[in-house]
N, C-alpha and C positions, 0 to 999 in steps of 0.2 A: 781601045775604045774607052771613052769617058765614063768612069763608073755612076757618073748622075746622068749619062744619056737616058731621057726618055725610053725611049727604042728597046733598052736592054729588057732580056728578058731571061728569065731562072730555069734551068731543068724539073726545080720545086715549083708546083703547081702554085698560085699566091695570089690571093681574092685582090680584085681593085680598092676594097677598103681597110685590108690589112696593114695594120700599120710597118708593116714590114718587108717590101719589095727589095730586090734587090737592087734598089738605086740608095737604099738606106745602110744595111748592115751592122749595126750600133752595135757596141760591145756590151758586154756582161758576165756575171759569172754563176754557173753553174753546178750543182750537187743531181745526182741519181741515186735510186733507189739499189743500183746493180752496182754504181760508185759512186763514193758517195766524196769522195775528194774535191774539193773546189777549184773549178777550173774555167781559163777562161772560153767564152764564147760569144758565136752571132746568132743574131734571130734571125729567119725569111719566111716568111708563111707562117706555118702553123710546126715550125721544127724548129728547134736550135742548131745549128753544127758547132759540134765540141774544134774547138780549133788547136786544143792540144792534142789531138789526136791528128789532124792535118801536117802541124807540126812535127810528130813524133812520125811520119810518114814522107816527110821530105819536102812537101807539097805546099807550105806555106813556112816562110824564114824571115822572119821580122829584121835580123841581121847574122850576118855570119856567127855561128859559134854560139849562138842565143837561145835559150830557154823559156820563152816572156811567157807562153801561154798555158802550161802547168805551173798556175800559179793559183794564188784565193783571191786576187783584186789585178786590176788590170793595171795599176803601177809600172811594173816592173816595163811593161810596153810603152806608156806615155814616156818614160825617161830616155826612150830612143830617141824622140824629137820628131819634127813635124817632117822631116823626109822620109822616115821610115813610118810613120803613120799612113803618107800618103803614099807609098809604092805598097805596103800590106794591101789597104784599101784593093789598091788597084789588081794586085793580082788574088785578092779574097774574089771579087769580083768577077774576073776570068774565070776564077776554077771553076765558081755559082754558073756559070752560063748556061743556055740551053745549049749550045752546039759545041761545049769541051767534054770531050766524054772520058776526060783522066778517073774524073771522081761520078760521072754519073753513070760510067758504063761500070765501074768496081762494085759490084753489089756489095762483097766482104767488107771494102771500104766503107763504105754508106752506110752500113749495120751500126759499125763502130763508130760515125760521126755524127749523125742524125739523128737527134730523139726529140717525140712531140713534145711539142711545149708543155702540155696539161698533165707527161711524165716530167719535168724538168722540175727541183726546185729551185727561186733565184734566191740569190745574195745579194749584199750591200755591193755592189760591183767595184769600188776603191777603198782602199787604205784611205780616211779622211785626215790627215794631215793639220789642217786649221778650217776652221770655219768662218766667213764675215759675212753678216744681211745689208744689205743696202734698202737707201728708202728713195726710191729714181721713177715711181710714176708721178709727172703731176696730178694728174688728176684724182689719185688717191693722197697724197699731201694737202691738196687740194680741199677735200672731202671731210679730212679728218682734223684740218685747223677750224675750218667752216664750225666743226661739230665743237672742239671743245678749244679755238683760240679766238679766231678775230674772223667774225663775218665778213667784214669790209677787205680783210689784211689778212688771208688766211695763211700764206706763202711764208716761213719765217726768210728773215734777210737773207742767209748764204743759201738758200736751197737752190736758187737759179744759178749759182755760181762752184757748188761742191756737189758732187758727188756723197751724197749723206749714208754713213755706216757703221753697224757696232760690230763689235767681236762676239760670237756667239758660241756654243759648243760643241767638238768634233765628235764626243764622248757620244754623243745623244744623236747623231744622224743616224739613221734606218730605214730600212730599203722596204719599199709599197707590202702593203699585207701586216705591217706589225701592229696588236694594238696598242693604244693611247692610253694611261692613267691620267684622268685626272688629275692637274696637278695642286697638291697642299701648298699655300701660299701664307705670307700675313695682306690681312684685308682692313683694307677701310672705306666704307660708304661714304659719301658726304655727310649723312644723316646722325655719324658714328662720332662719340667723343674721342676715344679711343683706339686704335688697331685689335684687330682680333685674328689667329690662326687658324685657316681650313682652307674649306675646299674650293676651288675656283667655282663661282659662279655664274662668269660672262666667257666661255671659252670658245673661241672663234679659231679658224681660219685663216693663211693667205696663199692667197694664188701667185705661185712665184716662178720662174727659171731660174735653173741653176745651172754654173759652168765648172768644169773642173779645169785647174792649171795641171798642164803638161809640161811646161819647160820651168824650171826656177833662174831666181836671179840672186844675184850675190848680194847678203847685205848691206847697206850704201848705195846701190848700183838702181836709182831708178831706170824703168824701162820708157820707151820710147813708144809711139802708138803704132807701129810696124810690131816691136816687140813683143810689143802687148799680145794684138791680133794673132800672131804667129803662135804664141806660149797656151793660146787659148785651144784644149784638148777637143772639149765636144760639151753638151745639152745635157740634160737631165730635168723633168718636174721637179719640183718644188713644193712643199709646203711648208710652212712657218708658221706652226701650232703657235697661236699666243691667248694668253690669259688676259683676259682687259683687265679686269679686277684689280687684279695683282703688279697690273701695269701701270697703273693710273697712280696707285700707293707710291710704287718705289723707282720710277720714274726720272721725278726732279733728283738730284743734278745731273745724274751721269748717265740716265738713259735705261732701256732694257736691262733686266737682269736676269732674276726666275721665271719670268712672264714667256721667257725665249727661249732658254735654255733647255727647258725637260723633254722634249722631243723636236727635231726635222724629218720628218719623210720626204723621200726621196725617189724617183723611178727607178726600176732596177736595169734599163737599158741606157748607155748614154748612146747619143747621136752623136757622132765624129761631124766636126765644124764644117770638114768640106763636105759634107751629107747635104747640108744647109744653103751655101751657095748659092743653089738656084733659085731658092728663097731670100735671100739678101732686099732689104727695102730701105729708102730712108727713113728713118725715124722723123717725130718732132721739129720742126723749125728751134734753136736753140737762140733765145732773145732774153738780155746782151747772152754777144759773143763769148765763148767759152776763153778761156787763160790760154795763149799757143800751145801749151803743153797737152790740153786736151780737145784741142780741135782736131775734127777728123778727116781725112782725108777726100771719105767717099760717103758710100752709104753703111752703117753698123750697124741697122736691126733688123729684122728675120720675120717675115709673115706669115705668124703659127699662130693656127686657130687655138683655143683654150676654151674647156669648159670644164664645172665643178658641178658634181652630182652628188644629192647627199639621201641615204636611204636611211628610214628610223626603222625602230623594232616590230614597227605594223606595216611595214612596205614590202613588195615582191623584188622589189628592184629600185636601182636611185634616181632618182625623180633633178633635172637639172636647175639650177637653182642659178648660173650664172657661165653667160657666155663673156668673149672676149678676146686679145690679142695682141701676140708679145712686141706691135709693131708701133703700142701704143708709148713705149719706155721715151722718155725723157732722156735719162744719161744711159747710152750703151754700154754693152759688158767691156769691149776695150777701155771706155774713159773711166769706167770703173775701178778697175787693173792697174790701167797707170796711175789714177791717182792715190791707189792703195800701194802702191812701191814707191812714190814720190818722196816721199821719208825717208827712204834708204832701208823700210820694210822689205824682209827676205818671205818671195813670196815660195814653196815648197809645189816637188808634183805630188799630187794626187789634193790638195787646198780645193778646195769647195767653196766661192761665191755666189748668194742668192740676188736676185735683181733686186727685191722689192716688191712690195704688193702692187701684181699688176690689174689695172681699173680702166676705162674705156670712158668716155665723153658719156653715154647712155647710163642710166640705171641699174640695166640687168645686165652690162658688165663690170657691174663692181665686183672686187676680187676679194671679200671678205665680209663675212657675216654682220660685221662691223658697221659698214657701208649697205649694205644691202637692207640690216633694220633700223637705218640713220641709230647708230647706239641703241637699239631695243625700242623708239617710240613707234616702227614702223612692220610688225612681226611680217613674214613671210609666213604664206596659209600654203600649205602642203596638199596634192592629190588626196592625201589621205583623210583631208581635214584637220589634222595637227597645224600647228601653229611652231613657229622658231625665232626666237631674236637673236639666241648663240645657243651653240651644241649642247646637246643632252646626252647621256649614259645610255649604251648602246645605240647613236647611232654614226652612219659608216659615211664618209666623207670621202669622193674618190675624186681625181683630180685627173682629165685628158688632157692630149695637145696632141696634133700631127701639122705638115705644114702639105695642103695640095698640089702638088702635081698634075700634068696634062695625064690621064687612067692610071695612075696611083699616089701615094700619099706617102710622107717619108714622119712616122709618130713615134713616139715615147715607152707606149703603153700604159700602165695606170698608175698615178702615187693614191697608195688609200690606204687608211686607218680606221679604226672600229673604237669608240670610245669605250674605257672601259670605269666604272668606278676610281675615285681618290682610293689611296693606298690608307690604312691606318698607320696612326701616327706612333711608332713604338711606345711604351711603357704603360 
């Protein structure tokens, strides 16, 4: 049976709005209080099943002779390749079922595989290998010339023609729940004759996807948009903590630097690609034609709802501040791929690319605080009566996405961080 068939249904009981049916299964990794070894696992309902434990049971073999799931990142599995991804899948799926009772009639078994989620800690779920953000919405390119380039000519030249990206840092991705230091930067106002060093002042948000590579290529060796597609593991949230401030200073020539660097959050579930399938949409009309090397074949984008919640230090709970949807991307995460190997760049598994801040034709789905208080002339008024143009100390920024289904939904779960104070500056 097709692991995305509708129809399927779990032995674990599993709300229709839990982001986690068994049509999903997403991987992740795992620590308990009883053990506390990282290891890997899937989510369904409101349980994790330890899959090194399936593993170590007979019951799940990613390939003959192989270890991949007593591990701390789910690496060691992506390097199988996409046929042992998609037969796991397949018989992860099987064992879940309501009517296989290998694993649901084993109580002993099921003690030792199943622990509720609210007992589970998660982890960064990969080894992050390299890190690159992309900048692929129009409509937030769009937005953000509007604001500080060319009203008339807000598009710079190549953006319709490149896939636009910087390198950013693998050191500093962390997995949903960690908090945020403010980051110390050198600042310049307009207003300032000078540069002066502290604390970020304008620190926003962006609502991104992120994909990890499963397969690598040889350096020299660009990939092809089959290859591409293929090398692409699975989903994860996104965020791309940036500091405008700090951004705006150091910028010119070469782009992003500190403004990027000091933290990404990230979800602690990834969605395996063929999770997504049934969600498969076209994207954007691409006008001109892309270069032959990154025209696509079919459809590349996915239609996953997103929304961003951000709760301050007088709120019971996060109040949404912006919907939207990842079906809105301009270049897809294949054209992305291939034209980040196109150099003869060796891309690595467990590599982490972000889409770009994703933004929607509407207002209330801009995908960053940025956009949302046009640069601070337009505050956001809060349930609470507070007011926001970009984040303040203490408060928590959470970040959904799931993609619907005909009675369930194949999600993420949450990327969120808690702002916390600038760090002092030693001496």
């Amino acid at each position: 049976m097709n692991p995305n068939d509708p129809a399927l249904r779990s032995f674990i009981d599993v709300a229709p709005e839990s982001d986690f049916p068994i049509q999903n299964l997403p991987l992740g990794v795992i620590s308990t209080a009883a053990n506390p070894t990282k290891r890997v696992a899937t989510a369904i309902g409101e349980f994790a099943v330890d899959l090194a434990v399936l593993e170590e049971a007979g019951l799940l073999v990613a390939a003959p002779g192989a270890r991949v799931f007593n591990q701390p990142s789910i690496n060691a599995f992506m390097a199988l390749g996409a046929k042992a991804w998609s037969q796991t899948r397949a018989a992860l799926s099987a064992l879940l079922r309501h009517d296989n009772p290998r694993l649901r009639d084993d109580v002993t078994l099921r003690a030792r595989a199943l622990t509720p989620l609210k007992e589970a800690r998660l982890h960064l779920p990969a080894a992050i290998s390299g890190y690159t953000d992309f900048y692929s919405s129009k409509e937030h390119a769009t937005n953000v010339g509007v604001m500080f380039r060319d009203k008339t000519n807000p598009l710079l030249p190549n953006w319709l023609h490149i896939p636009i990206g910087y390198n950013g840092r693998a050191s500093t991705v962390v997995v949903d729940g960690t908090p945020i230091h403010r980051p110390l930067g050198q600042l310049k106002p307009p207003t300032a004759e000078l540069p002066s060093m502290g604390a970020c002042k304008r620190l926003d948000f962006e609502l991104e996807m992120g994909f990890l590579v499963g397969a690598p290529n040889a350096m020299g060796a660009p990939m092809s948009m089959q290859e591409a597609e293929e090398a692409i593991f699975g989903f994860v949230l996104l965020n791309d903590w940036s500091a405008r401030d700090i951004q705006q200073w150091e910028y010119v020539p070469l782009g992003p630097f500190q403004a990027k660097v000091f933290a990404t959050t990230i979800s602690p579930w990834v969605v395996m690609r063929e999770a997504l399938e049934p969600f498969r949409i076209a994207g954007p009309q691409q006008e001109p034609e892309p270069l032959p090397y990154l025209r696509m074949p079919g459809p590349q984008n996915y239609d996953l709802n997103l929304e961003v919640g951000l709760q301050t230090g007088k709120m019971d709970k996060a109040e949404t501040i912006s919907r939207t949807n990842f079906k809105y991307m301009y270049w897809s995460s294949p054209q992305q791929l291939v034209h980040h190997a196109l150099c003869g760049c060796a891309m690595n598994v467990g590599d982490l690319l972000g889409s770009g801040t994703i933004s929607g034709p509407e207002k209330e789905q801009r995908g960053s605080l940025l956009e949302l208080s046009w640069g601070g002339a337009e505050p956001l008024t809060l349930s609470s009566g507070e007011t926001r143009t970009f984040l303040e100390d203490g408060d928590t920024l959470v970040m959904r996405g799931w993609a619907q289904g005909k009675g369930y939904r194949v999600g993420f779960g949450a990327a969120a961080g808690k702002i916390l104070p600038a760090p002092k500056f030693p001496g």
